[in-house]
C-alpha positions as CSV (number, residue, x, y, z in Angstrom):
1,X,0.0,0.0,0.0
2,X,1.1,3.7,-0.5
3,X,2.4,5.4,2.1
4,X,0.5,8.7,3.8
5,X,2.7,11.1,4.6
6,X,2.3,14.7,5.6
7,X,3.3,16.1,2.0
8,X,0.5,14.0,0.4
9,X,-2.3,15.2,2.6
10,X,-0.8,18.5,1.7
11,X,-1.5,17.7,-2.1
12,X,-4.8,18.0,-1.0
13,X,-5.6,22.4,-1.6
14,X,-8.0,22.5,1.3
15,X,-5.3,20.3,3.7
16,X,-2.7,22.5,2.9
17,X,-2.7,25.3,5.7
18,X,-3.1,22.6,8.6
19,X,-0.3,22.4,11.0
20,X,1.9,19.2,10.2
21,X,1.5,18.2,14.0
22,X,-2.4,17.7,13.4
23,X,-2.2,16.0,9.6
24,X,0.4,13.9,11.4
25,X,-2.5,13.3,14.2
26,X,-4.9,12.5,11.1
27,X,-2.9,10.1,9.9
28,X,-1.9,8.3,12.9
29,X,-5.4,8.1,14.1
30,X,-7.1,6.9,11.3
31,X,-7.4,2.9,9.6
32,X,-5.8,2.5,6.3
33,X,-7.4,-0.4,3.8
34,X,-7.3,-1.5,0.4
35,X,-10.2,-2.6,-1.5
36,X,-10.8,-4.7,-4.2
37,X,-13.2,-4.2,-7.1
38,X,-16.6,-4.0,-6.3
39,X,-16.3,-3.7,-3.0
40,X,-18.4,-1.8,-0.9
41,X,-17.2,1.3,1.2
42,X,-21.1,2.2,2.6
43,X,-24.2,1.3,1.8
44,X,-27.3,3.2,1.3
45,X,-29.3,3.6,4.6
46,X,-26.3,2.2,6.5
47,X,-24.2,4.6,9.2
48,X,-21.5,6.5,7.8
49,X,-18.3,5.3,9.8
50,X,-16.3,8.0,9.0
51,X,-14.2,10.4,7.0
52,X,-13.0,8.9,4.2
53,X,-9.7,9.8,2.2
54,X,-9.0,7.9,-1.1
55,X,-5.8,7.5,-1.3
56,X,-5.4,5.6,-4.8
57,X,-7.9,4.5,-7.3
58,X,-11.6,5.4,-7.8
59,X,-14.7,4.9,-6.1
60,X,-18.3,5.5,-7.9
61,X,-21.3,6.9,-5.7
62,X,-24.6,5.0,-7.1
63,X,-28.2,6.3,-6.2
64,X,-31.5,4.1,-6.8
65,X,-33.6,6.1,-9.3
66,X,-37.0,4.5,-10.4
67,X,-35.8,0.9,-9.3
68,X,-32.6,1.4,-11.2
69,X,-29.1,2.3,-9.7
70,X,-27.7,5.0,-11.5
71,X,-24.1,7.0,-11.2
72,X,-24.0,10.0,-9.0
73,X,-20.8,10.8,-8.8
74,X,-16.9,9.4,-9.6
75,X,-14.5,9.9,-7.4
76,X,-10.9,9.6,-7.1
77,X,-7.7,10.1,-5.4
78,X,-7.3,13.1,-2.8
79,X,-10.9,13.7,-2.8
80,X,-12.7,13.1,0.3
81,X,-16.2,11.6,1.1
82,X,-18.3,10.0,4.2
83,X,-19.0,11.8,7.5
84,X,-17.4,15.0,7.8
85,X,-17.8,17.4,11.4
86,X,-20.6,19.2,11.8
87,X,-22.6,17.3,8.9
88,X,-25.7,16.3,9.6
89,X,-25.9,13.1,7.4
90,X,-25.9,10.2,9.4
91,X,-26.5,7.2,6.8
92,X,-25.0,7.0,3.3
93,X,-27.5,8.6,0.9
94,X,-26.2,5.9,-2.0
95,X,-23.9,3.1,-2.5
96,X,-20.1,4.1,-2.3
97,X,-18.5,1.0,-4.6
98,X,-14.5,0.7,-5.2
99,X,-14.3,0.4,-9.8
100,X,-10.5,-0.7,-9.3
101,X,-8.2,-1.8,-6.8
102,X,-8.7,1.4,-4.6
103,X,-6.8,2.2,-1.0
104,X,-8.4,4.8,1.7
105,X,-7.4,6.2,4.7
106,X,-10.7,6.4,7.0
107,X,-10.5,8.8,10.1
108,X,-13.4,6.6,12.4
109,X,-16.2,8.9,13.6
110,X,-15.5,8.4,17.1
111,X,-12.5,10.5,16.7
112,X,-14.8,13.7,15.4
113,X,-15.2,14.9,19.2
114,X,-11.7,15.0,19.5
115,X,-10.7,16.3,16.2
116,X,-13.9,19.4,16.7
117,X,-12.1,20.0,20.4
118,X,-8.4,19.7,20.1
119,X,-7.6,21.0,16.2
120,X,-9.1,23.9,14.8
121,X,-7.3,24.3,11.4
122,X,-8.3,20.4,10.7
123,X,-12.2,20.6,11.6
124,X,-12.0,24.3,9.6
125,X,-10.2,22.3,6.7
126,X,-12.9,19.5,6.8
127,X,-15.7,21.7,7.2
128,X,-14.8,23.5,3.8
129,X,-14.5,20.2,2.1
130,X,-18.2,19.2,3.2
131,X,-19.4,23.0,2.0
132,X,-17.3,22.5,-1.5
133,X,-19.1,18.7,-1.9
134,X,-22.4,20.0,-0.3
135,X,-22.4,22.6,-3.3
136,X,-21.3,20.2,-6.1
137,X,-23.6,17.6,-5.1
138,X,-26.6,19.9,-4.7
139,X,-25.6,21.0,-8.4
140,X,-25.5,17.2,-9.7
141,X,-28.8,16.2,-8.3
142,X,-30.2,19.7,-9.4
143,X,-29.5,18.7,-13.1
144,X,-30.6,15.3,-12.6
145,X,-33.3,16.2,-11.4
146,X,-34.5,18.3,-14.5
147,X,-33.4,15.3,-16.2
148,X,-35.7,13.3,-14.3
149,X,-38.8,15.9,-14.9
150,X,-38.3,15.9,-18.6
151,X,-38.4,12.0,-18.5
152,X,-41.4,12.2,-16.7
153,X,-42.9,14.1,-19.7
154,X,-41.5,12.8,-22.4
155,X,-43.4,9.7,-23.0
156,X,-46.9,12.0,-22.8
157,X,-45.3,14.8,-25.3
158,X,-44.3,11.7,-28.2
159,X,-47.9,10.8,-27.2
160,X,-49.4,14.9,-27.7
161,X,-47.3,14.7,-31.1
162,X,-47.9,11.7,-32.7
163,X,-51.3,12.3,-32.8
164,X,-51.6,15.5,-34.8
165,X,-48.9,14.4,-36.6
166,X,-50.6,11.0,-37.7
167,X,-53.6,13.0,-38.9
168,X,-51.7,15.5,-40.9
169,X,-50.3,12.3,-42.8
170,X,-53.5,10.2,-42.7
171,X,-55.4,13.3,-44.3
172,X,-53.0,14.4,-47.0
173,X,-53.0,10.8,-48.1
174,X,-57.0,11.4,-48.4
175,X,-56.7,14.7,-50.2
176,X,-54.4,13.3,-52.4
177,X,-56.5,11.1,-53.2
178,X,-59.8,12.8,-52.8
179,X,-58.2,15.6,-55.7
180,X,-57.1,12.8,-58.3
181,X,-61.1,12.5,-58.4
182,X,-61.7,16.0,-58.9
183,X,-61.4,16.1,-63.3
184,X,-63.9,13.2,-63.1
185,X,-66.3,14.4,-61.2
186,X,-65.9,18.2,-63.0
187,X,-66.5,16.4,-66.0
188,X,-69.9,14.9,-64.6
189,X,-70.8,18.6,-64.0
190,X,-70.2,20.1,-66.4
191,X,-72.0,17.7,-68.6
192,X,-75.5,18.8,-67.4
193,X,-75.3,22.2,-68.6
194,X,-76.4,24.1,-66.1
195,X,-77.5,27.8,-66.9
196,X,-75.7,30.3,-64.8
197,X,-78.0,31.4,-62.5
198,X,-79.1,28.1,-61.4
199,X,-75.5,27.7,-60.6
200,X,-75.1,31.0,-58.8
201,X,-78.7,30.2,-57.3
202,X,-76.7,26.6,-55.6
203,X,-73.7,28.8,-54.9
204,X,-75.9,31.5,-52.8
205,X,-77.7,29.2,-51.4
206,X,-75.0,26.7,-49.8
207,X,-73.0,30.0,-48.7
208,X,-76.6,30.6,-46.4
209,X,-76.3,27.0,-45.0
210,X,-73.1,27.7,-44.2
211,X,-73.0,30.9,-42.6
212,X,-76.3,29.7,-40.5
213,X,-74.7,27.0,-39.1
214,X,-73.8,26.5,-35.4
215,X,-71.1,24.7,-34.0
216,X,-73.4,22.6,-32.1
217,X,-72.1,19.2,-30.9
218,X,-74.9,16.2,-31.6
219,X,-75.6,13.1,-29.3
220,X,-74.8,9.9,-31.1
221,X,-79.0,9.4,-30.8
222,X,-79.7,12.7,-32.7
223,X,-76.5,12.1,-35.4
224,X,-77.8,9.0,-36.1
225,X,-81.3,10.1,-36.6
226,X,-80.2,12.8,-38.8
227,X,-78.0,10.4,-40.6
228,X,-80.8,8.4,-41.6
229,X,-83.1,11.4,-42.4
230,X,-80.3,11.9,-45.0
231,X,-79.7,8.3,-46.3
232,X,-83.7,8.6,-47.0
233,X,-83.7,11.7,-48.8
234,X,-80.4,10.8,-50.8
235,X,-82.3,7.6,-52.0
236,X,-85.3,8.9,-52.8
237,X,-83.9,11.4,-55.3
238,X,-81.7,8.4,-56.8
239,X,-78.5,9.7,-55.4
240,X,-75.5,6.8,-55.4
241,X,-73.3,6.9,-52.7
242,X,-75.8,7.8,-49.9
243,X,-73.8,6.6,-47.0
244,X,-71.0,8.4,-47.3
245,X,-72.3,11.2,-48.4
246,X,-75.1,10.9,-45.2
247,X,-72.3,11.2,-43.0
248,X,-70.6,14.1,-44.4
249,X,-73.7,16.5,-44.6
250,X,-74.5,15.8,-40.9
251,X,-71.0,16.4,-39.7
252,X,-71.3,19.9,-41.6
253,X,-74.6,20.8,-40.3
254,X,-77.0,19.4,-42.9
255,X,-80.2,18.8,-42.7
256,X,-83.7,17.3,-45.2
257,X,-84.6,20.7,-45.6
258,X,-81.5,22.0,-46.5
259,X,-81.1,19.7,-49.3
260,X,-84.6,20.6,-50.4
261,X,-83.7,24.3,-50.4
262,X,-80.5,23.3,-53.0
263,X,-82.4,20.7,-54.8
264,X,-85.4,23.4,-55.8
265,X,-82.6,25.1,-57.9
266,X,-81.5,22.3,-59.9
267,X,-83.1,20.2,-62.5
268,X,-84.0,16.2,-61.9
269,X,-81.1,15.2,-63.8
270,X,-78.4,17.7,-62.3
271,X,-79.0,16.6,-58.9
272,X,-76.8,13.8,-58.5
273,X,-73.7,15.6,-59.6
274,X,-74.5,19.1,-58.5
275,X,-74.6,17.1,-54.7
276,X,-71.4,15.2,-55.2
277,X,-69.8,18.3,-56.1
278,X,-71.1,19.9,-52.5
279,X,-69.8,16.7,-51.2
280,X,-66.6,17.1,-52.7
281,X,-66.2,20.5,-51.9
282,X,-67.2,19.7,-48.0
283,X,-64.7,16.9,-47.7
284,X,-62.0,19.0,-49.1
285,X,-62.3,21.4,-47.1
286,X,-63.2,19.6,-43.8
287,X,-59.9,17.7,-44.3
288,X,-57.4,20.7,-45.0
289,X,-59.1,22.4,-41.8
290,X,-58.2,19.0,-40.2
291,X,-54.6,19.4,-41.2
292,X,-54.7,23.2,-40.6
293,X,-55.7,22.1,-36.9
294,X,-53.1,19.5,-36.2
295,X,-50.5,22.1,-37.6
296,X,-51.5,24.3,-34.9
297,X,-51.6,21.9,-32.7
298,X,-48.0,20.7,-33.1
299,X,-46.9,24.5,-33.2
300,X,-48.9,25.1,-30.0
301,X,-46.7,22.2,-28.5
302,X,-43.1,23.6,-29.7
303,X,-44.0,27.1,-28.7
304,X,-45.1,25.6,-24.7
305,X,-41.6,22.8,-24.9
306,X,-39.5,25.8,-25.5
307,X,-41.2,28.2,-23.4
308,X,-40.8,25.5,-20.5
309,X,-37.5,24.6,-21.1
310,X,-36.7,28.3,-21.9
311,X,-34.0,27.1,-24.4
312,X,-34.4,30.8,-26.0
313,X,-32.9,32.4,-23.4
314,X,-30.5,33.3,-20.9
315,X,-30.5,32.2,-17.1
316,X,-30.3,35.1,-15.5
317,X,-33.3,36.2,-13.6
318,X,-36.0,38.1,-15.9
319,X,-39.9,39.1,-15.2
320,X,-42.2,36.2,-16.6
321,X,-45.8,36.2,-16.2
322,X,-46.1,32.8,-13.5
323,X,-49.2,31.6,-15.0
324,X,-47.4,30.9,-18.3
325,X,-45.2,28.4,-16.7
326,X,-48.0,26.8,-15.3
327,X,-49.8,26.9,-18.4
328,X,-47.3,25.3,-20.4
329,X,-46.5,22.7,-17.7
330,X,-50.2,21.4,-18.1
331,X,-49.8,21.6,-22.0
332,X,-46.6,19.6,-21.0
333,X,-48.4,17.5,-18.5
334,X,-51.8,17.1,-20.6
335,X,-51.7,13.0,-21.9
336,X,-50.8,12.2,-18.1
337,X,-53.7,14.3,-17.2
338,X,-56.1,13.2,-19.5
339,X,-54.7,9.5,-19.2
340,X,-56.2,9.9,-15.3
341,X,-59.4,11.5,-15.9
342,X,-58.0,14.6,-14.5
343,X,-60.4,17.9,-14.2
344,X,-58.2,20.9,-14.4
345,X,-59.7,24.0,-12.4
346,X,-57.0,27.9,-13.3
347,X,-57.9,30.9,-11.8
348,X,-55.4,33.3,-12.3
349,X,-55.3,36.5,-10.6
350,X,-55.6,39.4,-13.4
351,X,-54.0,41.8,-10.8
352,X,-50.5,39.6,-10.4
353,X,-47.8,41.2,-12.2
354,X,-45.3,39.5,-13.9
355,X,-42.0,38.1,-11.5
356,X,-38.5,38.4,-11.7
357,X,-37.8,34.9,-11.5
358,X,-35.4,31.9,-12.8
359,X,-38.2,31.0,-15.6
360,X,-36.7,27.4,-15.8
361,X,-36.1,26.6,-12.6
362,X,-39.7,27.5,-11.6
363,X,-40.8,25.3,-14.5
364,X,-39.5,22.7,-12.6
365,X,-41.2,23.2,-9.2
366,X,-44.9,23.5,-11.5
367,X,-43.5,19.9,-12.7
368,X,-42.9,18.3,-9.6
369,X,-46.3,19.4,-7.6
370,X,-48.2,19.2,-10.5
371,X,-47.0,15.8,-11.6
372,X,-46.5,14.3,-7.7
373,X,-50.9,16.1,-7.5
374,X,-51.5,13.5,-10.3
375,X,-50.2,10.4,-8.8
376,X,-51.6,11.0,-5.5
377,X,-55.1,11.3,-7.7
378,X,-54.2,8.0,-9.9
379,X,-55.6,5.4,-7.6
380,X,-59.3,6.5,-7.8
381,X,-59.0,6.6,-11.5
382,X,-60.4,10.9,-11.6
383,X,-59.5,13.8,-9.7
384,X,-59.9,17.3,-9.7
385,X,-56.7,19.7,-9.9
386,X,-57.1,23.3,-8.5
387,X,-54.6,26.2,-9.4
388,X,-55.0,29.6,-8.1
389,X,-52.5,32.5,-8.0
390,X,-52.5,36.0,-6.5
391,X,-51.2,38.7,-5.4
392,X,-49.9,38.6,-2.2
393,X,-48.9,42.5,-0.7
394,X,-45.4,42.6,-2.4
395,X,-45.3,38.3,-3.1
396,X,-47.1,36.0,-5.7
397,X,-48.7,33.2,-4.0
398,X,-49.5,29.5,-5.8
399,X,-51.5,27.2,-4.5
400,X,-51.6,23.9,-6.2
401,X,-54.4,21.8,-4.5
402,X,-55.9,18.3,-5.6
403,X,-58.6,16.0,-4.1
404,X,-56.4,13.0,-3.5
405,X,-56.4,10.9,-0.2
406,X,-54.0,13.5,1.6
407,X,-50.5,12.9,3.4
408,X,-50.6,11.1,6.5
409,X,-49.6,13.7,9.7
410,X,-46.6,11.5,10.8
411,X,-45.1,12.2,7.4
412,X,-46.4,15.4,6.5
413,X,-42.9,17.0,8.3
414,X,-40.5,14.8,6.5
415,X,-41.9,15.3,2.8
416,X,-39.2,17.9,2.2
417,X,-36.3,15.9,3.1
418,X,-34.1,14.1,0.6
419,X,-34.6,11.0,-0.5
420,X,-37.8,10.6,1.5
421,X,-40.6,9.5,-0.7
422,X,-44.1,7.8,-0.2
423,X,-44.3,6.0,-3.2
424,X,-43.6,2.6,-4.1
425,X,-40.4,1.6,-6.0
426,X,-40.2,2.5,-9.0
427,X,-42.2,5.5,-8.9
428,X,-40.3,8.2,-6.5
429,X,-36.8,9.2,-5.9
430,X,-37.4,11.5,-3.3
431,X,-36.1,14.4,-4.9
432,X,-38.3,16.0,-6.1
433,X,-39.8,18.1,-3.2
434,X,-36.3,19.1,-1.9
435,X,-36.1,20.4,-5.1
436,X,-39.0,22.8,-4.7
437,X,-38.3,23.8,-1.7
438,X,-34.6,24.3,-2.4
439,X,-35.4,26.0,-6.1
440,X,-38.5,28.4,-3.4
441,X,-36.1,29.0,-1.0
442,X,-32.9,29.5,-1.5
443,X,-33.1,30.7,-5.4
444,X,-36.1,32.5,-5.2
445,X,-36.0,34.0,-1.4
446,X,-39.8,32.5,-1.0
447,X,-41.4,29.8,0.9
448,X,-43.6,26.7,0.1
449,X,-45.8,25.2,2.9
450,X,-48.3,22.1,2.8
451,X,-51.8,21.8,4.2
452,X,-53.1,18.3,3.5
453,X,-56.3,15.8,5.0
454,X,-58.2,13.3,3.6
455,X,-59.5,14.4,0.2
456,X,-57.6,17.8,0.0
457,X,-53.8,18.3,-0.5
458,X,-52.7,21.8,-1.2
459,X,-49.2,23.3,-1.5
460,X,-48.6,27.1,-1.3
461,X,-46.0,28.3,-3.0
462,X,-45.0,32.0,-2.0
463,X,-42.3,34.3,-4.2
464,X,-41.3,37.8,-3.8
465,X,-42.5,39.6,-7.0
466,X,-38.9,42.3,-6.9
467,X,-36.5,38.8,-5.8
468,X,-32.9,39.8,-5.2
């Protein structure tokens, strides 16, 4: 094994203004090992024995994410892990895992008293080490965190996309293939010669229909009814292709006596054409207003994914409206919602000026409550989920309320701490509220508070409006 001298805990930058007397007292105080690979240094859950120094090779940090262990963090020589003085973590947050043949020096806990009492420079030395890893840590899980919310959305976003995309290519297929028709069926018209003011009598007279119709929604009863109304009529003016035909005048508002207003400007033999042409003319244009809406649709989608990731901008803090996070986090959130019968209830106060905020880091906390006010709504298959803002004196206030089964009162005070999750395995990593609070907090000078009993859950979420 290598030798640990003085010098080499020197190498070390935040070692090297100790005294030599009280490195010396480190070294001759603590237990040196060498590990082979894949053993274990700690274990999640388990007590931290000590400080730990590697001294050669590498150790990897794993956390359990969704069932899975994934990296944290790699580590190597003269870096320094475990307990450290004045820390408050007890038990090992993941699993600490030698990759290679990999020697430490570990300074046993039991020695902390002594090493806080008897040598200042060493505890001061340590204590800036677990600040330094504190801060770098906090960073890593920050980022995988957002990594972890945009998993969360990502399966429901391929869902919101395919579909408008699938019908923009399922109805160009149809045009294209409804217009290679069209010099047919002009032919077919234009072979009954009729006069021009019969024609501009049809013309005038479907533009009425049209502009008289409502946009009222029929129950399958009264569509069907009306669909047969229409099969009728179509039959008994010896009009081929009813059925179809049927259907597509009731889903644009047709009715019997709408037909008979058209047909009273046509002659008997004219009729068929003259009404295939209308049907022509009404599928065409009901599919490129179905394209037209996907479009929109799928442009409605980009504009809210890079609004919410706020890939267009810097991070420095600028005034948003808070509402449009939200917004866009539902838009973001909106198969999972739907997928759980979810009833979404806004009310946005009018008077709440916009907030200088981190955009995207606020994203994330609208992610996490909204998303963790879904699950707690999953097991009764519906819910309802309230938003309300307003203004608050000189804060915005955010309450994000749902109907779920509540958090039990001899959990309700640990819900913020890391790690600490109620869900079953697979489904939490504990994270996530530590997040918001730490993202309220610290970035954002604000604080987030829970209220919860049985069917009512409600987190309020308080910012300054002017944050440093």
């Amino acid at each position: 094994m290598q030798q640990v001298t003085i010098p080499w805990l020197k190498s070390i930058e935040a070692l090297n203004p100790v005294p030599d007397e009280q490195l010396q007292w480190l070294i001759d105080n603590s237990d040196h090992q060498e590990l082979n690979e894949g053993d274990y240094i700690f274990k999640r859950d388990m007590p931290l024995d000590g400080t730990i120094f590697i001294v050669a090779g590498r150790i990897r940090i794993y956390l359990m994410r969704n069932g899975v262990r994934s990296e944290l963090v790699s580590m190597h020589e003269r870096q320094v892990t475990g307990f450290l003085p004045y820390s408050r973590a007890k038990v090992a947050i993941g699993d600490g895992i030698a990759v290679e043949t990999t020697q430490i020096m570990m300074l046993p806990r039991e020695k902390c008293p002594e090493l806080i009492r008897d040598f200042y420079e060493l505890t001061q030395a340590l204590v800036s080490l677990m600040s330094d890893r504190v801060r770098d840590s906090t960073a890593i899980i920050q980022q995988n965190e957002k990594m972890m919310a945009l998993g969360k959305l990502s399966a429901g976003l391929a869902h919101e996309l395919n579909n408008p995309a699938s019908s923009i290519v399922r109805n160009a297929a149809l045009l294209k293939q409804h217009l290679k028709a069209q010099p047919q069926l002009f032919a077919k018209l234009l072979a009954v010669n009729l006069d021009a003011d019969k024609v501009a009598a049809v013309k005038a007279e479907l533009t009425r229909i049209l502009d008289s119709k409502k946009d009222d929604r029929l129950t399958l009863r009264e569509r069907s009814r009306l669909e047969g109304e229409l099969l009728d009529w179509f039959e008994e003016h010896e009009i081929d292709d009813s059925d179809e035909m049927a259907e597509n005048f009731v889903e644009q508002g047709f009715n019997s006596a709408d037909l008979d207003a058209i047909y009273r400007h046509v002659t008997p033999e004219a009729a068929a054409p003259v009404f295939r042409w209308i049907n022509d003319n009404l599928l065409s244009e009901k599919m490129v207003a179905d394209i037209h809406h996907a479009s929109e649709r799928i442009a409605d989608l980009i504009t809210s994914i890079k609004t919410f990731t706020h890939m267009d901008r810097g991070q420095d803090r600028q005034y948003a409206p808070v509402d449009t996070g939200i917004r866009n986090t539902l838009t973001m959130l909106g198969h999972k919602i739907r997928a759980n019968n979810i009833t979404v209830v806004q009310e946005y106060d009018p008077e709440l000026p916009p907030v200088k905020m981190l955009v995207g880091e606020l994203n994330q906390v609208w992610t996490n409550l909204i998303d963790n006010a879904i699950d707690a709504m999953s097991a009764k298959g519906k819910g309802t989920l309230s938003i309300h803002t307003r203004k608050d004196r000189e804060f915005a206030e955010i309450i994000i309320a749902d109907d779920g089964p509540g958090i039990a009162e001899d959990i309700r005070s640990r819900i913020f701490d890391p790690f600490f999750t109620t869900k079953e395995m697979g489904k939490g990593t504990g994270m996530g509220l530590e997040v918001v609070q730490r993202i309220i907090k610290q970035q954002h000078q604000g604080s987030v508070k829970v209220n919860s009993e049985p069917g009512k859950t409600e987190f309020i979420v308080c910012i300054p409006i002017e944050s440093c």
